[in-house]
C-alpha positions as CSV (number, residue, x, y, z in Angstrom):
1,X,139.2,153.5,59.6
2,X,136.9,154.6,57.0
3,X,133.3,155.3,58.2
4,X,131.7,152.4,56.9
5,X,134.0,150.4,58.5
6,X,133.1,151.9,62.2
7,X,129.4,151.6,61.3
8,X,129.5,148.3,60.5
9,X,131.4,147.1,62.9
10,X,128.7,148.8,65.6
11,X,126.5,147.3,63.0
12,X,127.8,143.6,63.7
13,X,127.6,143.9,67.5
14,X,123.9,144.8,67.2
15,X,121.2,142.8,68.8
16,X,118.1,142.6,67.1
17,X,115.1,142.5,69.9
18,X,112.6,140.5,69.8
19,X,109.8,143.3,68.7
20,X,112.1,144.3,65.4
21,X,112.4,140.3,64.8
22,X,108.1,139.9,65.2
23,X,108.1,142.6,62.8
24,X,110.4,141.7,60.6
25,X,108.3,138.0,60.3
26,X,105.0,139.9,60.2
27,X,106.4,142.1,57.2
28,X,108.1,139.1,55.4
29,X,104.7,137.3,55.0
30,X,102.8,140.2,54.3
31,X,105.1,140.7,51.2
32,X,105.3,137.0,50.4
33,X,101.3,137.5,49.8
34,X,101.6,140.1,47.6
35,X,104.2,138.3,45.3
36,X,102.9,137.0,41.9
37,X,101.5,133.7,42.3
38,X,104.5,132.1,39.8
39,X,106.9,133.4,42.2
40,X,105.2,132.3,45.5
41,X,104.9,129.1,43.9
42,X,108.5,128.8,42.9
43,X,109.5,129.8,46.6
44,X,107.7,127.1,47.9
45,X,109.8,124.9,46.4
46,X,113.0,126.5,47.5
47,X,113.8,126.8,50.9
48,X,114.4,130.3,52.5
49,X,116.7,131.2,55.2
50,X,116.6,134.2,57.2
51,X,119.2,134.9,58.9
52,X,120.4,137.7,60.9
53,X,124.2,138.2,59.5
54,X,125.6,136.7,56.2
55,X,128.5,134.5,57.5
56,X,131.7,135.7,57.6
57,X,133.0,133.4,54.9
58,X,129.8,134.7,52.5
59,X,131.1,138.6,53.3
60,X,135.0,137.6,52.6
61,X,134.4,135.4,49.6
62,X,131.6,138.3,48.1
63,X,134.2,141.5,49.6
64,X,131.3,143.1,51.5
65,X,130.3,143.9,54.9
66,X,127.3,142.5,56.7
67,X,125.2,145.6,56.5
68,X,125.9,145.7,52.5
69,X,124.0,142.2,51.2
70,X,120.2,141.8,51.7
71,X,120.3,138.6,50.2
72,X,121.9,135.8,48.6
73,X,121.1,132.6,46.0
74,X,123.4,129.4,46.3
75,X,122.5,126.7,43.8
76,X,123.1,126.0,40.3
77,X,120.6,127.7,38.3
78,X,117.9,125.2,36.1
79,X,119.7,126.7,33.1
80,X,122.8,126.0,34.1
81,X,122.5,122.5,35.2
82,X,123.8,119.2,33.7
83,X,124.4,115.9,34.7
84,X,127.5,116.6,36.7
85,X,125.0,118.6,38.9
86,X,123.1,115.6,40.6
87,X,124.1,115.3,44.3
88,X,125.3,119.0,44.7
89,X,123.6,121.0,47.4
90,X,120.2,121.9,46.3
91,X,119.0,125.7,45.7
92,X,118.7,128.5,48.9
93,X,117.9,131.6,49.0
94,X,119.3,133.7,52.0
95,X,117.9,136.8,53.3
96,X,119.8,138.8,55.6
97,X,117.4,140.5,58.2
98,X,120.0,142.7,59.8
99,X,121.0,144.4,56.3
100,X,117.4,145.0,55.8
101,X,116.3,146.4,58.6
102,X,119.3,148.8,59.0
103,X,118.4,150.2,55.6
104,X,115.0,150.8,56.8
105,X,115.9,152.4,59.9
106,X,115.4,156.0,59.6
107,X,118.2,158.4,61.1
108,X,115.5,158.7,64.4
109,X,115.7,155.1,64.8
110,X,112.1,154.0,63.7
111,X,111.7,151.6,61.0
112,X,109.8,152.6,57.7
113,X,107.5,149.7,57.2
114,X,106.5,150.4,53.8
115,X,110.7,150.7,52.9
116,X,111.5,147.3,54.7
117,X,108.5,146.0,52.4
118,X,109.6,147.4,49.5
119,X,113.2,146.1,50.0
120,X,112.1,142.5,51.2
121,X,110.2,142.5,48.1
122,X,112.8,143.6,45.7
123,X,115.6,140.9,47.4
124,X,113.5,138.0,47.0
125,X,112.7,138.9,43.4
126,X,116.1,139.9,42.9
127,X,117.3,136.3,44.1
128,X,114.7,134.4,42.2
129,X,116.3,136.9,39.1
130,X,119.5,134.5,40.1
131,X,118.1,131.3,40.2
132,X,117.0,132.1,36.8
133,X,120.0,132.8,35.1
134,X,120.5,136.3,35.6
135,X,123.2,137.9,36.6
136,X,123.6,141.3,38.5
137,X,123.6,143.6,35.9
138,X,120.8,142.1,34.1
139,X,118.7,142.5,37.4
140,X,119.9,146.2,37.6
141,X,118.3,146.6,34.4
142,X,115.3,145.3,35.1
143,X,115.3,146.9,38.6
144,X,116.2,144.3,41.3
């Protein structure tokens, strides 16, 4: 069993306490603030999910473990839309608050604040980046 595969599977079996999930809130609408207003406005219009785990369907469909995706955009980009799209599911944009704070955990087990801000930030910039159009390498590029 390869080493990720023993972490993650500790990983999955984690509870996350009620303090780490007040924080994780508190930290969430701290960064939402701080977006620019176009994209606080655009994600008021899209609903947001945070959820602890991605599903296990998401993490076999996608090949990746739980600990390994911060977030997620289903929906049929605007650009991408035609008249075939009317009645599909509308556009969510998952964030995975176990992934997130596991990456901000440090090795002593405290969580860097300003690293959970910075990643929050980056996933729901990198998800908008998807309901635009863009695709992953793009977003590398641009640094989401």
């Amino acid at each position: 069993m390869r080493p990720n595969k023993l972490r993650n599977r500790r990983y999955r079996t984690a509870r996350i306490t009620r303090q780490k999930r007040a924080l994780f809130e508190r930290l969430f609408k701290q960064v939402f603030h701080t977006l620019p207003a176009a994209a606080r406005d655009l994600l008021k219009t899209i609903p947001v999910a945070v959820d602890d785990y991605p599903t296990t369907v998401i993490q076999t469909e996608m090949k990746v473990d739980s600990d390994e995706l911060f977030g997620l955009y289903t929906g049929t980009p605007p650009v991408e839309r035609s008249i075939e799209h009317v009645g599909s599911l509308g556009d969510v944009i998952h964030i995975y608050r176990m992934a997130l704070l596991l990456d901000a955990t440090t090795r002593t087990g405290r969580i860097d604040q300003d690293r959970l801000r910075k990643q929050i930030r980056i996933t729901l910039l990198h998800e908008l980046g998807h309901y635009h159009g863009f695709d992953e390498d793009e977003l590398d590029r641009l640094g989401y």
